[in-house]
C-alpha positions as CSV (number, residue, x, y, z in Angstrom):
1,X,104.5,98.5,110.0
2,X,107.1,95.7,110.0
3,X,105.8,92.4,111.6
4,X,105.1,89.2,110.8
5,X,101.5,88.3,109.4
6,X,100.2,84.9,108.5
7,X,96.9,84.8,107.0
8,X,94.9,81.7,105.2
9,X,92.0,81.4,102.3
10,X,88.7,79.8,103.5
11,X,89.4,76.4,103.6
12,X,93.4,76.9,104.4
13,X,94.7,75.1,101.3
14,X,96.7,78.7,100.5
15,X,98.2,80.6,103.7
16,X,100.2,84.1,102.5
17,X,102.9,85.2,104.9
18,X,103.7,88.5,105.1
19,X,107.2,88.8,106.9
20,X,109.0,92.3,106.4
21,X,107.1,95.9,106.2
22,X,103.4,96.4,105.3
23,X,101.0,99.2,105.3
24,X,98.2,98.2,108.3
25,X,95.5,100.5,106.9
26,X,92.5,99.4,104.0
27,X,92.4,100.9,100.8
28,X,88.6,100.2,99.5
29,X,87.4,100.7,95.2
30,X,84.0,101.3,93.9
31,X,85.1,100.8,90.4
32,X,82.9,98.4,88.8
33,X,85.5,95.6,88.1
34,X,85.9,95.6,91.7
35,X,82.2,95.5,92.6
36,X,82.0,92.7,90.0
37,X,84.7,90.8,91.7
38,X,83.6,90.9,95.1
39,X,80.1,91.6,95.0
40,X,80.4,95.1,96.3
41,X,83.5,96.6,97.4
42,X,87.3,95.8,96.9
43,X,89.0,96.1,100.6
44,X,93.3,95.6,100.5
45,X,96.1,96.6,102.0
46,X,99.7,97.2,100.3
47,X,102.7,94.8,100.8
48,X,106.0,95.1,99.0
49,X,106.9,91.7,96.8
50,X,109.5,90.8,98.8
51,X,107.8,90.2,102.1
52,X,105.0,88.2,100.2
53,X,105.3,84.1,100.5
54,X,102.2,82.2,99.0
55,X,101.7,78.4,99.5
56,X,99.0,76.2,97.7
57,X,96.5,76.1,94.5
58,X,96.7,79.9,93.2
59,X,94.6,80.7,89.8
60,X,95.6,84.2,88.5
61,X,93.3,86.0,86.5
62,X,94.5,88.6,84.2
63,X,91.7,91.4,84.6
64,X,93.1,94.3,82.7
65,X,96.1,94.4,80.4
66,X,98.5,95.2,83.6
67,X,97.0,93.7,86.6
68,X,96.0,90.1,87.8
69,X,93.5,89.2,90.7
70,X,94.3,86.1,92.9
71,X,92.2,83.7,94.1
72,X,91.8,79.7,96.1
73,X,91.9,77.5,93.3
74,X,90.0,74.8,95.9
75,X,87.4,77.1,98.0
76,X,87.4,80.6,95.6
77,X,89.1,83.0,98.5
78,X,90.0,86.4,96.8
79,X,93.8,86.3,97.8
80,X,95.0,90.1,96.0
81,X,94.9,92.4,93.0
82,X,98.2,92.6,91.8
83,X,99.7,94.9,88.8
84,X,101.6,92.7,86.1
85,X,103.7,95.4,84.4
86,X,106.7,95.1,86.7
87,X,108.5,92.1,88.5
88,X,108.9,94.2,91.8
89,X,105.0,95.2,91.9
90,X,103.9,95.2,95.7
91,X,100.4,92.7,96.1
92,X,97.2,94.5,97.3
93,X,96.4,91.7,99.5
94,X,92.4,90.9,101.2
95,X,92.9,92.2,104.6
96,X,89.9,89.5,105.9
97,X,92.4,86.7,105.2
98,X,94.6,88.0,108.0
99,X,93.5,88.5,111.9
100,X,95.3,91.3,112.5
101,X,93.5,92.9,110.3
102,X,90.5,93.4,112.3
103,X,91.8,96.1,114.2
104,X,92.9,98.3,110.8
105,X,91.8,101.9,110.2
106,X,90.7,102.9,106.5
107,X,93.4,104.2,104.7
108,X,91.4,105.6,101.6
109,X,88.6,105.2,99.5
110,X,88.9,105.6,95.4
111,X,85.6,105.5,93.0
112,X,83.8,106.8,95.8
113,X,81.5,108.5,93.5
114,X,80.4,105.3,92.3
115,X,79.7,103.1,95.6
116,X,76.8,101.2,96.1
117,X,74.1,102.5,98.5
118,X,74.9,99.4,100.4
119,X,78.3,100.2,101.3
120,X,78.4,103.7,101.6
121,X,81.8,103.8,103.8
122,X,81.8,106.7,106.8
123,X,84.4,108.1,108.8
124,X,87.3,110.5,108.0
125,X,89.8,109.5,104.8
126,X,90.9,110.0,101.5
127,X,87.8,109.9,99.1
128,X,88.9,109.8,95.0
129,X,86.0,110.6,92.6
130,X,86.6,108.2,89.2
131,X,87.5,111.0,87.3
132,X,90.1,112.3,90.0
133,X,91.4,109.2,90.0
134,X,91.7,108.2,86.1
135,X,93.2,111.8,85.6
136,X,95.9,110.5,88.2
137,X,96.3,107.0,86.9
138,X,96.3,107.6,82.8
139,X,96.8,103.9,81.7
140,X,93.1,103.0,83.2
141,X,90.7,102.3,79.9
142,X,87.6,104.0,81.9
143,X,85.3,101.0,81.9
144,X,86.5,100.2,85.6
């Protein structure tokens, strides 16, 4: 999709501007780093670097050896996941900091094998098991 999105962190010290195309569809992770994150399950959508504009206190985290997570340096808002090892790498961007985003469809769901009961997700997508998924993605350590 190719539109304009504006979204905002909690307290609206950072706003993210997505202006150019965008995937309108959730990606969700069960890996464990991602449940550790965000206390259960990882939920983004993809947008290339170049439509990406970010304003106010950002702290990047390196999590892995190739990939930063983003977050409000003021109220703590997970902003994206981000890989590191290239300039041109797209952001995997928190669909709840965007409106629009109410109204998206689940695109896919990876670690699905390892989800909490709690969020269990239902409907008809793209499930990866962990080991489907590290076979496909060799550069992952395993302790994800």
């Amino acid at each position: 999709m190719s539109d304009v999105l504006e979204g905002r962190c909690l307290c609206g010290a950072v706003k993210i501007q997505v202006k150019g195309r965008y995937d309108p569809r959730a990606g969700a992770c069960h890996c464990r780093m991602c449940q550790r994150w965000t206390g259960g399950l990882f939920l983004c959508f993809e947008a290339a670097a170049e439509t990406v504009t970010v304003e106010g206190p950002v702290t990047r985290y390196p999590s892995t050896a190739f990939a930063e997570r983003a977050f409000c340096s003021t109220c703590g808002a997970h902003l994206w996941m981000r890989d590191t090892d290239r300039e041109d790498t797209g952001y995997d961007l928190m669909p709840g900091l965007f409106d629009e985003a109410l109204a998206w469809p689940l695109r896919s769901e990876i670690y699905a094998d390892r989800a909490m009961a709690a969020v269990r997700l239902e409907g008809d997508h793209k499930r990866t098991t962990r080991d489907e998924y590290e076979a496909q993605n060799p550069f992952i350590d395993g302790d994800v």
